[in-house]
PDB file with SEQRES, HELIX, SHEET and CRYST1 records, atoms N, CA, C and O in Angstrom:
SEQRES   1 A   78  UNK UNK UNK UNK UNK UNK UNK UNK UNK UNK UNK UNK UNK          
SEQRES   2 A   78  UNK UNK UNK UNK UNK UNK UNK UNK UNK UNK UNK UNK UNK          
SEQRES   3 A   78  UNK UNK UNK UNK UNK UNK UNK UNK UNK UNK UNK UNK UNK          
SEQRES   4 A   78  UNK UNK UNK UNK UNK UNK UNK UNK UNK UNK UNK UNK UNK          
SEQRES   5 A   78  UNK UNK UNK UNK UNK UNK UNK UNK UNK UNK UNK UNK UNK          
SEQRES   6 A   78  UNK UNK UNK UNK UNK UNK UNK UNK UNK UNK UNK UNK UNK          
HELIX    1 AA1 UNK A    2  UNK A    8  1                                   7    
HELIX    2 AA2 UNK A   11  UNK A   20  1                                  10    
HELIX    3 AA3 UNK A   32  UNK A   35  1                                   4    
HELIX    4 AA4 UNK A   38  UNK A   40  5                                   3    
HELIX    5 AA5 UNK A   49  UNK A   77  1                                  29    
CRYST1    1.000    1.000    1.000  90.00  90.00  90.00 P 1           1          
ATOM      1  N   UNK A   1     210.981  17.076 -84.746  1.00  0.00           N  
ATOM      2  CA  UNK A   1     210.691  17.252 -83.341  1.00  0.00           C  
ATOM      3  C   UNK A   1     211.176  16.050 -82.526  1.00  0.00           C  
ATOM      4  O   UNK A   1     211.914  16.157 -81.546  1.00  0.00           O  
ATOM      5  N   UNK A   2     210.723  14.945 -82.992  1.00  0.00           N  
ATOM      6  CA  UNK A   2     211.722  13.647 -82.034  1.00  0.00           C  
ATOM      7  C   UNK A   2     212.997  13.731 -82.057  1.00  0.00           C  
ATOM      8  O   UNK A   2     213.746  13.680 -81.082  1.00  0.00           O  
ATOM      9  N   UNK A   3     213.273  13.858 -83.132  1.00  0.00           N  
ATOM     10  CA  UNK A   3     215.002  14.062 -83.355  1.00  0.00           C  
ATOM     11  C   UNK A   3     215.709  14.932 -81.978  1.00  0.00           C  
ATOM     12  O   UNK A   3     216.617  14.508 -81.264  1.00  0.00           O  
ATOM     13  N   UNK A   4     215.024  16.213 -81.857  1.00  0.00           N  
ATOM     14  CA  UNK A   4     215.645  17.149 -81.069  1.00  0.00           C  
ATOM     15  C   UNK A   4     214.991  16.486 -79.820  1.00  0.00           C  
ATOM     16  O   UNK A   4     215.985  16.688 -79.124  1.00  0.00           O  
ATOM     17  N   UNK A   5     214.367  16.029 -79.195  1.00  0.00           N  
ATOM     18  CA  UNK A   5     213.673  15.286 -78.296  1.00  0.00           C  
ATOM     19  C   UNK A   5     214.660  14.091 -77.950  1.00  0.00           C  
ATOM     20  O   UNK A   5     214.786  13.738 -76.778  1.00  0.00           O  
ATOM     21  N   UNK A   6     215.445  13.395 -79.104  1.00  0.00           N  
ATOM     22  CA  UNK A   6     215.706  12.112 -78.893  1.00  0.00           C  
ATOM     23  C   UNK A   6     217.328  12.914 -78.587  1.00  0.00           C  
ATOM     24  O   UNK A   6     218.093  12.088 -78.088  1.00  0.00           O  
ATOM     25  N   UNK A   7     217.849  14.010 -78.736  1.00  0.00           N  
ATOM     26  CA  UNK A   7     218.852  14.219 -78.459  1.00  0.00           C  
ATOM     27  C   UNK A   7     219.064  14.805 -76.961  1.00  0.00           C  
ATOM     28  O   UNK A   7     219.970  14.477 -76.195  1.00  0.00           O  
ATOM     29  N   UNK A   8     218.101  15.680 -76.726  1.00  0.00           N  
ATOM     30  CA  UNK A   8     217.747  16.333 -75.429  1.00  0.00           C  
ATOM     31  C   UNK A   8     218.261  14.855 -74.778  1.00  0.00           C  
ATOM     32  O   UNK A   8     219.359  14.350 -74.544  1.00  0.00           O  
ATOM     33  N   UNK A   9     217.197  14.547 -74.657  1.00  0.00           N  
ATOM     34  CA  UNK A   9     217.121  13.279 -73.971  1.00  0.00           C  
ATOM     35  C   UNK A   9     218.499  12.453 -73.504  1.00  0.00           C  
ATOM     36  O   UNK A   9     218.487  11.924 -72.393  1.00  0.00           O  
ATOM     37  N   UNK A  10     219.586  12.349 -74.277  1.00  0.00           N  
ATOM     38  CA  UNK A  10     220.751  11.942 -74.629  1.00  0.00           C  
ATOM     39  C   UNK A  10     221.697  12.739 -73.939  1.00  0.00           C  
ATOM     40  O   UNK A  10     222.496  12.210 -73.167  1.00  0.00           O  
ATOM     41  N   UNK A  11     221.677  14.387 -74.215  1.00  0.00           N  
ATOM     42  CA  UNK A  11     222.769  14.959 -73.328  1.00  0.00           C  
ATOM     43  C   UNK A  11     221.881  14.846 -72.027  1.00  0.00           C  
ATOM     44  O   UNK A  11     222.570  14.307 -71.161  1.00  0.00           O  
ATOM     45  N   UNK A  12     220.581  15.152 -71.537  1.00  0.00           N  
ATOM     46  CA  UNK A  12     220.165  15.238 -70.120  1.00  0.00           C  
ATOM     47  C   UNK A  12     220.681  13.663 -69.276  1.00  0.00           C  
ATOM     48  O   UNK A  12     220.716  13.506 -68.055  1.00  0.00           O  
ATOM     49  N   UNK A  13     220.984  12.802 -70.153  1.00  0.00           N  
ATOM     50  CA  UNK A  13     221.202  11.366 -69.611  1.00  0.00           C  
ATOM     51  C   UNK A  13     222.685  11.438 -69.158  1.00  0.00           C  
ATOM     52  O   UNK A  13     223.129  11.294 -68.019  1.00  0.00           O  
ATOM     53  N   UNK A  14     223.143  11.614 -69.956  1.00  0.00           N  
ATOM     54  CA  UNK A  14     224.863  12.016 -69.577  1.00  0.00           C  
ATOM     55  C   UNK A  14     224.979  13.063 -68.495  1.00  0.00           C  
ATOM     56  O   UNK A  14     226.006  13.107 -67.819  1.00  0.00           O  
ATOM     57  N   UNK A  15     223.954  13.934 -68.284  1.00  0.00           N  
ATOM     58  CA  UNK A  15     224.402  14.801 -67.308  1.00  0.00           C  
ATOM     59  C   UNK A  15     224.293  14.885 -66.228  1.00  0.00           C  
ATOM     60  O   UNK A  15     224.621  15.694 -65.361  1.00  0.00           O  
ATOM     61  N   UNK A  16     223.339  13.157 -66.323  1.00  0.00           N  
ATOM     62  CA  UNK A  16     222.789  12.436 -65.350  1.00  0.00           C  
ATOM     63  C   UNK A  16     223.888  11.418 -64.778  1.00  0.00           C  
ATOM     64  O   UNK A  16     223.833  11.038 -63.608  1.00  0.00           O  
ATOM     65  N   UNK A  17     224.380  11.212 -65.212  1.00  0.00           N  
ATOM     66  CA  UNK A  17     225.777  10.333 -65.281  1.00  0.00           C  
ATOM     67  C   UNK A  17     226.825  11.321 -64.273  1.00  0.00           C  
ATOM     68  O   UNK A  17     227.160  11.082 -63.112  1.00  0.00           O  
ATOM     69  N   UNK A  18     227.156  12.332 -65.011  1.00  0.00           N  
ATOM     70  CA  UNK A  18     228.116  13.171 -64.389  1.00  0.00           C  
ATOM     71  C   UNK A  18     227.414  14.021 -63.197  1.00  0.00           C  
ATOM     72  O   UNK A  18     228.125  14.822 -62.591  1.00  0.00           O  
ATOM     73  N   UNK A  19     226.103  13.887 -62.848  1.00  0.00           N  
ATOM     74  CA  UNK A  19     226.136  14.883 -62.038  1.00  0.00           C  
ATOM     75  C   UNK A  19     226.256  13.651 -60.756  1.00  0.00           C  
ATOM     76  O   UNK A  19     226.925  13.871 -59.747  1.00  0.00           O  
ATOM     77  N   UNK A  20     225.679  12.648 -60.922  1.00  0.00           N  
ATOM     78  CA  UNK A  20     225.877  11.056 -59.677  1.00  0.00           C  
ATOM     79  C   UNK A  20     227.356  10.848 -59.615  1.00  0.00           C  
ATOM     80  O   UNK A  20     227.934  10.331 -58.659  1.00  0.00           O  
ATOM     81  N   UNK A  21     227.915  11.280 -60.684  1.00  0.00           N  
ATOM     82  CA  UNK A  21     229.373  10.654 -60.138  1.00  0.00           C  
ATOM     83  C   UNK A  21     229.993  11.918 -59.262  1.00  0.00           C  
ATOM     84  O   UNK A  21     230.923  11.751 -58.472  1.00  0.00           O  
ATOM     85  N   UNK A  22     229.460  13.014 -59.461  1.00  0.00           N  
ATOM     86  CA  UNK A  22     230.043  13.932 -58.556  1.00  0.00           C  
ATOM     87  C   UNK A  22     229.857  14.018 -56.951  1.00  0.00           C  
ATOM     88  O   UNK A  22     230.506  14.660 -56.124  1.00  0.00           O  
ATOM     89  N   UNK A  23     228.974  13.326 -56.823  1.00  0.00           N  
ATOM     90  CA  UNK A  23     228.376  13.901 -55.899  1.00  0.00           C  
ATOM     91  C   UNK A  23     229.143  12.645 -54.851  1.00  0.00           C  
ATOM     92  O   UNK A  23     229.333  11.452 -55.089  1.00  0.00           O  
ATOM     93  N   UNK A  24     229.451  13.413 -53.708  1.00  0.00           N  
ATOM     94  CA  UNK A  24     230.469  13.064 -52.484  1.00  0.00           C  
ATOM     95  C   UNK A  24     229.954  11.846 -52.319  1.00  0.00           C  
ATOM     96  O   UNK A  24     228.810  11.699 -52.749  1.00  0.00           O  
ATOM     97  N   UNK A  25     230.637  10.643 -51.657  1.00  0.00           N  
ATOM     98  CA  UNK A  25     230.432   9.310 -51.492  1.00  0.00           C  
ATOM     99  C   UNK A  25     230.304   9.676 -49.576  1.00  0.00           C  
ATOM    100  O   UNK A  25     230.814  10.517 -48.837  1.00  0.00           O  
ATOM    101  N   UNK A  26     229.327   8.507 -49.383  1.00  0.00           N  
ATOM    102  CA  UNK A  26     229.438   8.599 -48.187  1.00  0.00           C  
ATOM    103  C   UNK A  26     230.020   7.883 -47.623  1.00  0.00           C  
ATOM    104  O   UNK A  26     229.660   6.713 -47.752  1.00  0.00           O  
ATOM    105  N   UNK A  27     230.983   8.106 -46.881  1.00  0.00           N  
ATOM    106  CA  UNK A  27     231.374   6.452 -45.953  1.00  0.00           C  
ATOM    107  C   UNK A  27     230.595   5.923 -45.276  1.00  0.00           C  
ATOM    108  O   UNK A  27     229.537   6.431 -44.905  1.00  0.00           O  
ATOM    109  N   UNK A  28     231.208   4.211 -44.856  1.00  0.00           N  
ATOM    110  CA  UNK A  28     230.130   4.368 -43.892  1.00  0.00           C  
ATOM    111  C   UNK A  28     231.194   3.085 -43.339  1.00  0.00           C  
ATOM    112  O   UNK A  28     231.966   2.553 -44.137  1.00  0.00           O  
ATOM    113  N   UNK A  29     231.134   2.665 -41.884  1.00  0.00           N  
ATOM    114  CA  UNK A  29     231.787   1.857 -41.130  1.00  0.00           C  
ATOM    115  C   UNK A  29     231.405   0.078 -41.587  1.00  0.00           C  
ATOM    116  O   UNK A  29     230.437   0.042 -42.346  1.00  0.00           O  
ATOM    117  N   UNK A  30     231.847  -0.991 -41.337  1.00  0.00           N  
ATOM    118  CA  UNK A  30     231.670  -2.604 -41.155  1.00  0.00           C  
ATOM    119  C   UNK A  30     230.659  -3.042 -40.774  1.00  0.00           C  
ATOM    120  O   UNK A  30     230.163  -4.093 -41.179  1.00  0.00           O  
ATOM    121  N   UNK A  31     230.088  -2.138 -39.744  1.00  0.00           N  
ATOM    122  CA  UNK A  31     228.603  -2.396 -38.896  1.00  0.00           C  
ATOM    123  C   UNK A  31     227.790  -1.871 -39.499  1.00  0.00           C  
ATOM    124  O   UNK A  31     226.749  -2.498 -39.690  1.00  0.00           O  
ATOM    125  N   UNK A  32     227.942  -0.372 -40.100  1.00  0.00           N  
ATOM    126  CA  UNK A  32     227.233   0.202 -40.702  1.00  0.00           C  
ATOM    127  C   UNK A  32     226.037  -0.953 -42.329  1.00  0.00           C  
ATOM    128  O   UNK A  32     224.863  -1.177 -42.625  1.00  0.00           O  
ATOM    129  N   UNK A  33     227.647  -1.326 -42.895  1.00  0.00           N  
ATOM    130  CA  UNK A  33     227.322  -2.305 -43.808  1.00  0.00           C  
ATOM    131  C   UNK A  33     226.652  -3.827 -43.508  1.00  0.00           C  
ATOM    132  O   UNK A  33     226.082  -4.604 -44.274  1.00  0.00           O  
ATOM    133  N   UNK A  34     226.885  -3.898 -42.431  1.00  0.00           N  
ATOM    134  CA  UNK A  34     226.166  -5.191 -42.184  1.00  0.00           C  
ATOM    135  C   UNK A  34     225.043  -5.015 -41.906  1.00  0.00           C  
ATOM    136  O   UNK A  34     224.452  -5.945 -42.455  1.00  0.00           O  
ATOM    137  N   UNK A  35     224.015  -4.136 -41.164  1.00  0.00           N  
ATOM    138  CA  UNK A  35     223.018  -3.923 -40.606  1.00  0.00           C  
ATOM    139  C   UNK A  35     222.104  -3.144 -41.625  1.00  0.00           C  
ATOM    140  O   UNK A  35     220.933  -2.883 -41.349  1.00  0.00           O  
ATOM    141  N   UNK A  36     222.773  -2.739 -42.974  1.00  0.00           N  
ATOM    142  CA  UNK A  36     221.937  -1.975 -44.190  1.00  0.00           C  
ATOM    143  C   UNK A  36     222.001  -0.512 -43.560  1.00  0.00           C  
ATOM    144  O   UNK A  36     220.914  -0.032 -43.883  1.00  0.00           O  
ATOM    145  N   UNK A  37     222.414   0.060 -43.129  1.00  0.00           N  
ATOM    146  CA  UNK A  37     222.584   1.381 -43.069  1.00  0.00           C  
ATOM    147  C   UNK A  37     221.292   1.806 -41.865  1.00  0.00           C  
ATOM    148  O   UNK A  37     221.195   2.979 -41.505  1.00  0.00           O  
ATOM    149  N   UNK A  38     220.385   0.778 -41.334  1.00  0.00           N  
ATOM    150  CA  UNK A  38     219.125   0.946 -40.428  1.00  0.00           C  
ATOM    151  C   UNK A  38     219.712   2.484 -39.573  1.00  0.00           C  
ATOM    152  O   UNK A  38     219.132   3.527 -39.876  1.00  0.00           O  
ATOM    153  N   UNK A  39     220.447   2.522 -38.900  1.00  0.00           N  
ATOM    154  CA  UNK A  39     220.759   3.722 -37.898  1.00  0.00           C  
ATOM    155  C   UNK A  39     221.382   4.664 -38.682  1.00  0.00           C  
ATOM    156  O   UNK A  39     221.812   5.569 -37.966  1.00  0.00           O  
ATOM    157  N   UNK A  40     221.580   4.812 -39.682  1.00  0.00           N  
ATOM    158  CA  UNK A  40     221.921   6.612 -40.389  1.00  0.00           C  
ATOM    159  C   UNK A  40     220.426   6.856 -41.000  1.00  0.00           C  
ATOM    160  O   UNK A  40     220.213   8.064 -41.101  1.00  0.00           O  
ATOM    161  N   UNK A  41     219.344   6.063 -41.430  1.00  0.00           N  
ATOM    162  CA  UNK A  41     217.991   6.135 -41.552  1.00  0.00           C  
ATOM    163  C   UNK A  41     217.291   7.268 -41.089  1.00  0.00           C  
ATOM    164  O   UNK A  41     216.548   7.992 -41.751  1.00  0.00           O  
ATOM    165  N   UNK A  42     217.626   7.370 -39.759  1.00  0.00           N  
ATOM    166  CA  UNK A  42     216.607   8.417 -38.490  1.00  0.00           C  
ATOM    167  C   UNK A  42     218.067   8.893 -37.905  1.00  0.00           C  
ATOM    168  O   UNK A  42     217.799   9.482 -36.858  1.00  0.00           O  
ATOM    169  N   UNK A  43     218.776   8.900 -38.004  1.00  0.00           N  
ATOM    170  CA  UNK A  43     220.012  10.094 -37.842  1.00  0.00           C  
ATOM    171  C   UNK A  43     220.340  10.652 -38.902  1.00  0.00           C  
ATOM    172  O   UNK A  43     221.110  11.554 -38.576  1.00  0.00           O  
ATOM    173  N   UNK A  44     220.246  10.647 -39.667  1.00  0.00           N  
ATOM    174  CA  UNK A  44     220.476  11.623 -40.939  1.00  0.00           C  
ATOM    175  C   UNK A  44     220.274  13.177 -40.878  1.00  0.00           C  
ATOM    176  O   UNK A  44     219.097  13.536 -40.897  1.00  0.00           O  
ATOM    177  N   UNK A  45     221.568  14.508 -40.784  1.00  0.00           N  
ATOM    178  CA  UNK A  45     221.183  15.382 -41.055  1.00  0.00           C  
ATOM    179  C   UNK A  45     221.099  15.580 -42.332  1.00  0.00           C  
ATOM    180  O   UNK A  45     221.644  14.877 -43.182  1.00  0.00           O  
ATOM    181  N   UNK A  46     220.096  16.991 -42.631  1.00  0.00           N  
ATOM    182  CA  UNK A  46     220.704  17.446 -43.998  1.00  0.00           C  
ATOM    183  C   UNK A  46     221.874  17.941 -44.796  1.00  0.00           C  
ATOM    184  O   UNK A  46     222.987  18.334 -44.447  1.00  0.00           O  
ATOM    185  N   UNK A  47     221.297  17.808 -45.978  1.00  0.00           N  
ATOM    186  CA  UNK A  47     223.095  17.884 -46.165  1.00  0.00           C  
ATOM    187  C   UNK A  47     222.878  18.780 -46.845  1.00  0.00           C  
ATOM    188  O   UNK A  47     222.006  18.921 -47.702  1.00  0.00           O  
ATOM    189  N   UNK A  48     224.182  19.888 -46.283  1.00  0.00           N  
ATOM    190  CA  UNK A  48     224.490  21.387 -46.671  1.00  0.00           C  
ATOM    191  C   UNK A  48     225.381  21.456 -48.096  1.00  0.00           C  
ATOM    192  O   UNK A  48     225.872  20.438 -48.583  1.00  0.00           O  
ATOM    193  N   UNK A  49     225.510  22.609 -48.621  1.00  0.00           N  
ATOM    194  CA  UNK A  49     226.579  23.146 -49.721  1.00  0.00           C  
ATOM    195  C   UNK A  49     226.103  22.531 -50.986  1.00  0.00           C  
ATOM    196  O   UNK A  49     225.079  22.531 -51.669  1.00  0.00           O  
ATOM    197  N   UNK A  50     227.341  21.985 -51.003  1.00  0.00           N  
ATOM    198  CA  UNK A  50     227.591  21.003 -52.591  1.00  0.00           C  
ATOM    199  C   UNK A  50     227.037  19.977 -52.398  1.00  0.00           C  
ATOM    200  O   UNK A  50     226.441  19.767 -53.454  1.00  0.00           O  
ATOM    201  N   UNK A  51     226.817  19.115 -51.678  1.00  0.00           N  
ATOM    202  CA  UNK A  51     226.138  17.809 -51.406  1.00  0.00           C  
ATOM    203  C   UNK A  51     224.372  17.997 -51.761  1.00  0.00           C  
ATOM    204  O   UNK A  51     223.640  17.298 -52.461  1.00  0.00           O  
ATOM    205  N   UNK A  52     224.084  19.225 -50.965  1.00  0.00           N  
ATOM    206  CA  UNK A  52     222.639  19.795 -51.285  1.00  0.00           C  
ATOM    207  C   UNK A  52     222.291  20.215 -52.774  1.00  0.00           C  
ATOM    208  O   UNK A  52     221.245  20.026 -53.395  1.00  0.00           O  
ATOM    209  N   UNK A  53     223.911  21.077 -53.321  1.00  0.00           N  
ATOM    210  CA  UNK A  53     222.986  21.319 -54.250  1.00  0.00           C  
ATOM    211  C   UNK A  53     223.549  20.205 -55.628  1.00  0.00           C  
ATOM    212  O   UNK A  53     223.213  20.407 -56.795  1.00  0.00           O  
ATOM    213  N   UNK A  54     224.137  19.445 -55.342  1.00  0.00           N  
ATOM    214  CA  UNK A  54     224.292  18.124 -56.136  1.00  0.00           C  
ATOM    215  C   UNK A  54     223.185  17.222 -56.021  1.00  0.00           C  
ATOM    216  O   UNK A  54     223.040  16.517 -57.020  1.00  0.00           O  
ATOM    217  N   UNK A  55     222.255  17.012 -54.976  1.00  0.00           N  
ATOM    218  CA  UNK A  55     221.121  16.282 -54.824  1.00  0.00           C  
ATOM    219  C   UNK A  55     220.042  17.096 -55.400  1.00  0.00           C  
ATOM    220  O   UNK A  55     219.112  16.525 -55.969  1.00  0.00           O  
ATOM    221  N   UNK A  56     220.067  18.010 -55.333  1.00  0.00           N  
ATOM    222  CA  UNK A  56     218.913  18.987 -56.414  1.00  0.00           C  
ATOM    223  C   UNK A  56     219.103  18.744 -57.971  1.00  0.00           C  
ATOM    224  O   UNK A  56     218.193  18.430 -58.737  1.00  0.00           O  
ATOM    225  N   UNK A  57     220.175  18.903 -58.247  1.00  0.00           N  
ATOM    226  CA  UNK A  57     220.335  18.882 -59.654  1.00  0.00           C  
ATOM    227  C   UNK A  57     220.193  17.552 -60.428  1.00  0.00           C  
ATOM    228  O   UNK A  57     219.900  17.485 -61.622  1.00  0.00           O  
ATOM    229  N   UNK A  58     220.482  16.284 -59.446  1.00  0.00           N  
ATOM    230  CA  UNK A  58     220.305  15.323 -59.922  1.00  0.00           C  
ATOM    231  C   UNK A  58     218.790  15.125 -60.027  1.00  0.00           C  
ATOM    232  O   UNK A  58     218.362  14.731 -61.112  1.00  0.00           O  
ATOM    233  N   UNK A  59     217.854  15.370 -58.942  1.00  0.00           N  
ATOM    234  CA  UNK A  59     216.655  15.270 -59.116  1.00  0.00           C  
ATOM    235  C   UNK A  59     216.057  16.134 -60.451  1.00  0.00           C  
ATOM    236  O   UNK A  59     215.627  15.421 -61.358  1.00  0.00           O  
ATOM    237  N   UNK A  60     216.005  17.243 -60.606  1.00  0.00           N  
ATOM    238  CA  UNK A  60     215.676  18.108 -61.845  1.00  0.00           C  
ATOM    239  C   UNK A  60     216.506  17.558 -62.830  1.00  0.00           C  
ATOM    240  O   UNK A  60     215.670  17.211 -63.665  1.00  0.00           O  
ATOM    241  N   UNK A  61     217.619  17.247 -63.288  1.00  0.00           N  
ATOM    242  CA  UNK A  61     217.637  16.406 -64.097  1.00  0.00           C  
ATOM    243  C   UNK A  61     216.695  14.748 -64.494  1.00  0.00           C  
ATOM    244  O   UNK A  61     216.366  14.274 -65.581  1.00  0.00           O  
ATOM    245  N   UNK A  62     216.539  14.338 -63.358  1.00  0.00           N  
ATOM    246  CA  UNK A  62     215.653  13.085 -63.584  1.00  0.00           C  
ATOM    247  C   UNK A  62     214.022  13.255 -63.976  1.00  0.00           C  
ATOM    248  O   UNK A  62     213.323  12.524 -64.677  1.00  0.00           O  
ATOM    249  N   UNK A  63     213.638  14.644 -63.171  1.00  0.00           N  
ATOM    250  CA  UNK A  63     212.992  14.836 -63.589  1.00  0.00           C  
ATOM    251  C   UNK A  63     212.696  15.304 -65.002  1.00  0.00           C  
ATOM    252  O   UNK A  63     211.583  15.216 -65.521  1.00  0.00           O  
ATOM    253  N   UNK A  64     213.661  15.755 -65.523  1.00  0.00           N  
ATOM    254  CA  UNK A  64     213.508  16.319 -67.371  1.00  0.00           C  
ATOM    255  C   UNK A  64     213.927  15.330 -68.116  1.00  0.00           C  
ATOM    256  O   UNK A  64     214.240  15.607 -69.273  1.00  0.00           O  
ATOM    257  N   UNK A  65     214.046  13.868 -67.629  1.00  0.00           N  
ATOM    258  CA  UNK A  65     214.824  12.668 -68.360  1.00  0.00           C  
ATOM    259  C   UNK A  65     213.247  11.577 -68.597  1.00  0.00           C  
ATOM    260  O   UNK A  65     212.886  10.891 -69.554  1.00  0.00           O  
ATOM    261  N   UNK A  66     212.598  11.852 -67.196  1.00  0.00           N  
ATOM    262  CA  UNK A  66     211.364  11.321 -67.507  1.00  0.00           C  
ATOM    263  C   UNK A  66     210.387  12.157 -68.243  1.00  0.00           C  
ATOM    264  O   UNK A  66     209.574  11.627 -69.000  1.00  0.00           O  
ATOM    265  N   UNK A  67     210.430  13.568 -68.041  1.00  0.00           N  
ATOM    266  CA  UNK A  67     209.231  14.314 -69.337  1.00  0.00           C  
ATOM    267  C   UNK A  67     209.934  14.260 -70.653  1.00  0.00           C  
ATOM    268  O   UNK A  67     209.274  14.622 -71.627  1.00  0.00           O  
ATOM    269  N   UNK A  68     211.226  13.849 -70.853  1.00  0.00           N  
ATOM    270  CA  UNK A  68     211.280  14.124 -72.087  1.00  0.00           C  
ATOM    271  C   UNK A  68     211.130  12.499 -72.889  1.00  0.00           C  
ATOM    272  O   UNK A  68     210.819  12.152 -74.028  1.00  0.00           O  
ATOM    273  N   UNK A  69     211.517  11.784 -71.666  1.00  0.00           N  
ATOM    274  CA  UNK A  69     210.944   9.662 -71.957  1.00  0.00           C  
ATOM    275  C   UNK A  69     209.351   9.451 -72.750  1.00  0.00           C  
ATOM    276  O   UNK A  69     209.156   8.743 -73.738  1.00  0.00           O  
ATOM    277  N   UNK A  70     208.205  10.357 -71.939  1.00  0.00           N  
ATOM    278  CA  UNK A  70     207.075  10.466 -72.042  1.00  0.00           C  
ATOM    279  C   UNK A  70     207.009  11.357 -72.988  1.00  0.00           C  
ATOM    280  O   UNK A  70     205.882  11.224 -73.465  1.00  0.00           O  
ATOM    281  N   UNK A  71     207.468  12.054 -73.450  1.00  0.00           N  
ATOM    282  CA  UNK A  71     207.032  13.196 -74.434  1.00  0.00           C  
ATOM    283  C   UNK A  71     207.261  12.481 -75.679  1.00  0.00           C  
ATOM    284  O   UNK A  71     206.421  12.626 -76.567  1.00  0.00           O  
ATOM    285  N   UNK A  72     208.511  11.549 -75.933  1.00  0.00           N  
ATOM    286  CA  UNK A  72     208.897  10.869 -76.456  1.00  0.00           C  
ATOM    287  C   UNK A  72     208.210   9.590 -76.917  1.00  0.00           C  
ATOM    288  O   UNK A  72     208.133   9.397 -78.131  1.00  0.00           O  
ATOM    289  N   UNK A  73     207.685   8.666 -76.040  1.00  0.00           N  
ATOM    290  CA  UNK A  73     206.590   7.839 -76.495  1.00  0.00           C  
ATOM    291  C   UNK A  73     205.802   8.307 -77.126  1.00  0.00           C  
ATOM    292  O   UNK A  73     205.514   7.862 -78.236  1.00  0.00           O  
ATOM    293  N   UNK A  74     204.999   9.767 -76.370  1.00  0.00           N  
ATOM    294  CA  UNK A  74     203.524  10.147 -76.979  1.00  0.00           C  
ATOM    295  C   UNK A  74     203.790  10.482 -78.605  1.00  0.00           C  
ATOM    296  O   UNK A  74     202.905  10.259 -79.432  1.00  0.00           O  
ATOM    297  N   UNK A  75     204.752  10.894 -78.882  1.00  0.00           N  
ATOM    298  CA  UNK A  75     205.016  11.196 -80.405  1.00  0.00           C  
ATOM    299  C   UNK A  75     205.017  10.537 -80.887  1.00  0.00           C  
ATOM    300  O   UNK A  75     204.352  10.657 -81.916  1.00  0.00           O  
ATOM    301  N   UNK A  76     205.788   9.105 -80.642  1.00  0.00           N  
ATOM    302  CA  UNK A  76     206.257   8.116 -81.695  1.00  0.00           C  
ATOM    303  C   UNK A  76     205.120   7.201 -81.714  1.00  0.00           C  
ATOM    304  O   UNK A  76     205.113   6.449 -82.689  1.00  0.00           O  
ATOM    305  N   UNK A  77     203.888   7.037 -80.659  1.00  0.00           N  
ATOM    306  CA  UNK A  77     202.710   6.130 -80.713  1.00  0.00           C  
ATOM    307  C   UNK A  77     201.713   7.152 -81.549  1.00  0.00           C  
ATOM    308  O   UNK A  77     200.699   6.574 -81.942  1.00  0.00           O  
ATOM    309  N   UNK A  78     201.793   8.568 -81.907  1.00  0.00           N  
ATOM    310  CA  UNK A  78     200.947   8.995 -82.732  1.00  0.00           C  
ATOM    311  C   UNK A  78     201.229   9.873 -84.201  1.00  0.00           C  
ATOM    312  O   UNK A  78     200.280  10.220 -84.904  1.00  0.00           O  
TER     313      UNK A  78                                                      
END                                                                             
C-alpha cells in the first residue's frame, strides 16, 4: 500500500510540474515590477478558458499531492 501511495504521489508531483509550466506567463511592465504587482492586486479580472482551467487543475492536483503526503505519513508512523 505505501509503495502504490509512494508512486501516486510521484506521478501527481510531476504533473504538478507540467501542469505550472503550462500555464500562460503573465507579463507585466518595469513599474509593474518595482511596486510588487500592488495595482493588478484589485484590478485583476478573472481569467477565462485555458488560463481558468489550468488554475483548477493545478489546485486539484495540489490538493491530491497533500492527501496523498498525509496519507503517507499516517502509514509509515503506524
Amino acid at each position: 500500500m505505501q509503495t502504490l501511495l509512494t508512486n501516486l504521489l510521484i506521478v501527481d508531483s510531476i504533473l504538478i510540474v507540467i501542469a505550472v509550466l503550462m500555464q500562460p506567463s503573465k507579463q507585466q511592465d518595469a513599474l509593474s515590477a518595482l511596486s510588487g504587482g500592488a495595482t493588478d492586486l484589485f484590478g485583476k479580472a478573472k481569467s477565462r478558458g485555458f488560463e481558468a482551467f489550468m488554475e483548477k487543475v493545478t489546485v486539484v492536483l495540489g490538493v491530491i499531492f497533500f492527501g496523498l503526503a498525509i496519507a503517507l505519513v499516517y502509514l509509515s508512523s503506524h
